[in-house]
C-alpha positions in Angstrom: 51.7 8.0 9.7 51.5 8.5 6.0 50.6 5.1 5.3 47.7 4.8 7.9 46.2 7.9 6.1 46.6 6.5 2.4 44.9 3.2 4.2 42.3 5.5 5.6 42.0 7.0 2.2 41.7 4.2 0.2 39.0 2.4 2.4 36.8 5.4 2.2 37.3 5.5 -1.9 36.3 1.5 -2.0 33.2 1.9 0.4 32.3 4.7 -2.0 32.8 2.4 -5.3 32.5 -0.9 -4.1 30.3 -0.7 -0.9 30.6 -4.0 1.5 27.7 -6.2 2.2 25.3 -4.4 4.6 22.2 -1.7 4.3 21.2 -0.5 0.7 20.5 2.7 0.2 18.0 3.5 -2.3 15.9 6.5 -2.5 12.4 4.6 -1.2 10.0 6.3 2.0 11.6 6.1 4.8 8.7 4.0 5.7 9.7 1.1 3.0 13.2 0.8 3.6 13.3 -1.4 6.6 9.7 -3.2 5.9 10.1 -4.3 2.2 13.7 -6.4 2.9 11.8 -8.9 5.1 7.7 -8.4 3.7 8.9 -8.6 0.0 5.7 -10.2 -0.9 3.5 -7.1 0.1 4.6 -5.3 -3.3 4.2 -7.9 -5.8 1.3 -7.7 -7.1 0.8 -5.8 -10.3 -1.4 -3.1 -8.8 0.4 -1.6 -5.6 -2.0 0.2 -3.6 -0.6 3.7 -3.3 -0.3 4.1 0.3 2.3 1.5 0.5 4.2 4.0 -2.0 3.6 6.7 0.1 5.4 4.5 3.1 4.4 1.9 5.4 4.1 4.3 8.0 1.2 5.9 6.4 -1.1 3.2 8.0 1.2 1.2 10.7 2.8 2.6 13.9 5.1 0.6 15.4 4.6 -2.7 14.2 7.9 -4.7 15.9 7.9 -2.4 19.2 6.7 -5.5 21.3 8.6 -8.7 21.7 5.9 -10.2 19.2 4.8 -8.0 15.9 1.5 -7.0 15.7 -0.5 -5.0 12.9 -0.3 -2.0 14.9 -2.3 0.4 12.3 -3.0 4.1 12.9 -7.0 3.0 13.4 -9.2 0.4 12.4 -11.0 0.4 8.9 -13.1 1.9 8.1 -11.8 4.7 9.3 -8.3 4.4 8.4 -9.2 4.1 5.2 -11.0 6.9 5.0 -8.4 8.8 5.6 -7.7 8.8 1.7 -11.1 7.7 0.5 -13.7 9.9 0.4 -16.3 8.5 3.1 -19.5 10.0 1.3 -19.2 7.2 -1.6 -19.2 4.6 1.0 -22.1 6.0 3.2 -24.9 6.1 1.3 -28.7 5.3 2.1 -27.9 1.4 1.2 -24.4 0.0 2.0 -23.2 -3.3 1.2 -22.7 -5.8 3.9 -19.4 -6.4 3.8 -18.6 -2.5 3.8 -21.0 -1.5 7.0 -19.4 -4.4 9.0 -16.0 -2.5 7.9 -14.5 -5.1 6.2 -13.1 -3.9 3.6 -9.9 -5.9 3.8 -12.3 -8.9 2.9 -12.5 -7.6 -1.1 -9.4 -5.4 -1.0 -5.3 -6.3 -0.1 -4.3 -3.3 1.0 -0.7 -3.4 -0.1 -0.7 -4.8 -3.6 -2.9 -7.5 -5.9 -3.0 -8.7 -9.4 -6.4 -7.9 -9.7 -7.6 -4.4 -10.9 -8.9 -2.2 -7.9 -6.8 -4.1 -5.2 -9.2 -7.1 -5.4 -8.5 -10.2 -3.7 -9.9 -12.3 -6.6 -11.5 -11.6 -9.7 -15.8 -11.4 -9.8 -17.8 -13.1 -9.6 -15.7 -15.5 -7.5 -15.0 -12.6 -4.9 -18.8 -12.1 -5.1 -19.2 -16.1 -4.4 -17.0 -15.8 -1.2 -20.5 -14.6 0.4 -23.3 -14.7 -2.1 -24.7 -18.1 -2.7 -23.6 -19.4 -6.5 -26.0 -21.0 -7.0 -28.8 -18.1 -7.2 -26.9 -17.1 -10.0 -26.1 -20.0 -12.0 -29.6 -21.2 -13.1 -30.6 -22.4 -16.2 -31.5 -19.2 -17.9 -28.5 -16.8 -16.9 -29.0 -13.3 -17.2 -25.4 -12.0 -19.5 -24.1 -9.9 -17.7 -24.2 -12.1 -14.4 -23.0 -15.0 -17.1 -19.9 -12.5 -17.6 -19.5 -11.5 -14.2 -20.2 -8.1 -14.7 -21.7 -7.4 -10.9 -20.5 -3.9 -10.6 -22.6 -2.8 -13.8 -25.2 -3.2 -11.7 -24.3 -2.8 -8.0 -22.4 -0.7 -6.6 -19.7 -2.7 -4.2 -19.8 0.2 -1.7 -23.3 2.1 -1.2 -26.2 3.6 -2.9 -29.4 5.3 -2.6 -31.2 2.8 -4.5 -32.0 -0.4 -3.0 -29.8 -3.7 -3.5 -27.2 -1.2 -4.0 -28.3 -0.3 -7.6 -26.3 2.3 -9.6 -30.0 3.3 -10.4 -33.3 2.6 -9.7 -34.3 -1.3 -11.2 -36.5 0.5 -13.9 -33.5 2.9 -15.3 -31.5 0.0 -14.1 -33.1 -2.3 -16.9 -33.6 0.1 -19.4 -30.4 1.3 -19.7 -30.3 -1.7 -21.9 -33.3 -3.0 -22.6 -34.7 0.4 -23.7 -37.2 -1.2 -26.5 -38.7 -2.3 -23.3 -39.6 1.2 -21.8 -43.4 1.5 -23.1 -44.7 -1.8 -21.3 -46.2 -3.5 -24.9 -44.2 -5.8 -25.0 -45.6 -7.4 -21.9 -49.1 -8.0 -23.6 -48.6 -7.4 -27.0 -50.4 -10.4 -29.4 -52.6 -11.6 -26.4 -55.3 -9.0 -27.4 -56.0 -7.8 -23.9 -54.9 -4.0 -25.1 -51.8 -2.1 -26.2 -50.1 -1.6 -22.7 -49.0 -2.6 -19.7 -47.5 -0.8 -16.7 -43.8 -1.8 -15.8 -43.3 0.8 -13.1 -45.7 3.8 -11.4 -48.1 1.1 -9.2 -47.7 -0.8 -6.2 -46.2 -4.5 -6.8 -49.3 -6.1 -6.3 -47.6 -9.2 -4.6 -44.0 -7.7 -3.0 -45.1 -5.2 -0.3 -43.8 -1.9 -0.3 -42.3 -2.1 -3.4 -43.4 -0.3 -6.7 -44.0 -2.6 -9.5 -40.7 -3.0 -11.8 -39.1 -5.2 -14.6 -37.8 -7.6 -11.3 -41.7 -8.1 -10.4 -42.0 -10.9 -13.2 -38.1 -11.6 -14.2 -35.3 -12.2 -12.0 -32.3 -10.0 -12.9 -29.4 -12.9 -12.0 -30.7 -16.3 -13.2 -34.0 -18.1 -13.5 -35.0 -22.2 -14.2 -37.4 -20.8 -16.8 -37.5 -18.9 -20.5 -37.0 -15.2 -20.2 -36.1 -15.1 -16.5 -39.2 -15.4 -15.2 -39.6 -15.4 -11.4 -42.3 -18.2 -10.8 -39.9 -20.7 -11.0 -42.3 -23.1 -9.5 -45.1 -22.4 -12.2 -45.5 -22.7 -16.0 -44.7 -19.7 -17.9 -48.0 -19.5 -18.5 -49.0 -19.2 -14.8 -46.8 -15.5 -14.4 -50.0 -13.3 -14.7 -51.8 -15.4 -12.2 -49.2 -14.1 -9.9 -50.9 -10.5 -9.9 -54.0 -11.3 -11.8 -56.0 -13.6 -9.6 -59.5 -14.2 -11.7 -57.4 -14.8 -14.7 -57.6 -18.7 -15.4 -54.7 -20.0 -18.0 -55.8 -23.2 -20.1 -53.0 -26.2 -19.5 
């Protein structure tokens, strides 16, 4: 009887020192514990999206409770994300695409990336996934579309500003092209006057639109010097756009 208790005794000790091969017990969510054995991948990226910290439960039910696993999330983006994020920065006046149609697993992994933000690829190639390349890759390349700096811009999610602009185009473009602002530099050495508007009319040839900085250059890429939007014309020509009578010598 005494030896089966010192047995007893000395199997508890080694279990408790040197535990046999089976679960391992780590202080993770209870969520994590089962999930990350088999779906390893799903936390290494660099930047782990901090619901999966918080537990896979936090988004998925019962993922193996059928025969065959399924997603099984609490409810379909958008509205699961929304959850956490704050749904008032991704309902504005102008959302993008991609964001409306709730895709937001299209730009984002929701568990982990190596891409700041949770991106699935770097930008401008995640742009390029549905925004045709070549519109921005002309011959004249505005710098900050060179450097693939989109979201200086846009904003990825919505706006009040059309094409999802963090501001109107006018404080859009002069946020760094402020010697700009007083509209002399369209006409200046041409002797037709000191000034020219650049915002405050109607665009004379886009409907509905107030003339802007975009009315004569194109604010991603252009065939032509300076950006300029006829790319079918001459330089030259650009006036003739809004100025009918005005007749420029070849």
């Amino acid at each position: 009887m005494k030896k089966h208790i010192f047995l007893g005794i000395l199997l508890f000790l080694s279990q408790s020192i040197w535990p046999l091969p089976g679960p391992v017990y780590t202080l993770v969510s209870a969520g994590e514990l089962p999930c990350l054995r088999c779906h390893k991948s799903k936390k290494a990226g660099k930047v782990v999206h901090p619901a999966l910290e918080m537990g896979c439960s936090t988004c998925h039910l019962s993922p193996h409770e059928e025969e065959k696993p399924e997603l099984s999330l609490m409810s379909d983006p958008p509205g699961l994300c929304f959850n956490c994020h704050d749904q008032g920065g991704f309902t504005k006046k102008h959302q993008h695409t991609a964001v409306a149609l709730g895709m937001c697993t299209s730009c984002h992994n929701p568990h982990s990336s190596n891409n700041e933000n949770l991106l699935a690829a770097d930008i401008p190639d995640l742009c390029y996934t549905c925004h045709d390349k070549g519109i921005f890759t002309k011959k004249t390349v505005h710098p900050p579309v060179a450097s693939g700096q989109c979201s200086i811009c846009h904003n990825p999610h919505s706006s009040d500003n059309m094409f999802n602009l963090e501001n109107p185009i006018w404080d859009m473009c002069v946020t760094c092209h402020d010697d700009k602002s007083s509209g002399k530099h369209v006409i200046g050495g041409f002797g037709f006057g000191d000034m020219h508007p650049t915002r405050g009319i109607p665009d004379p040839v886009r409907d509905g639109r107030e003339l802007s900085c975009t009315s004569c250059h194109n604010p991603h890429s252009s065939n032509l010097k300076h950006l300029f939007v006829n790319n079918t014309l001459s330089p030259g020509n650009l006036c003739s756009m809004c100025h009918k009578k005005i007749t420029i010598q070849p």
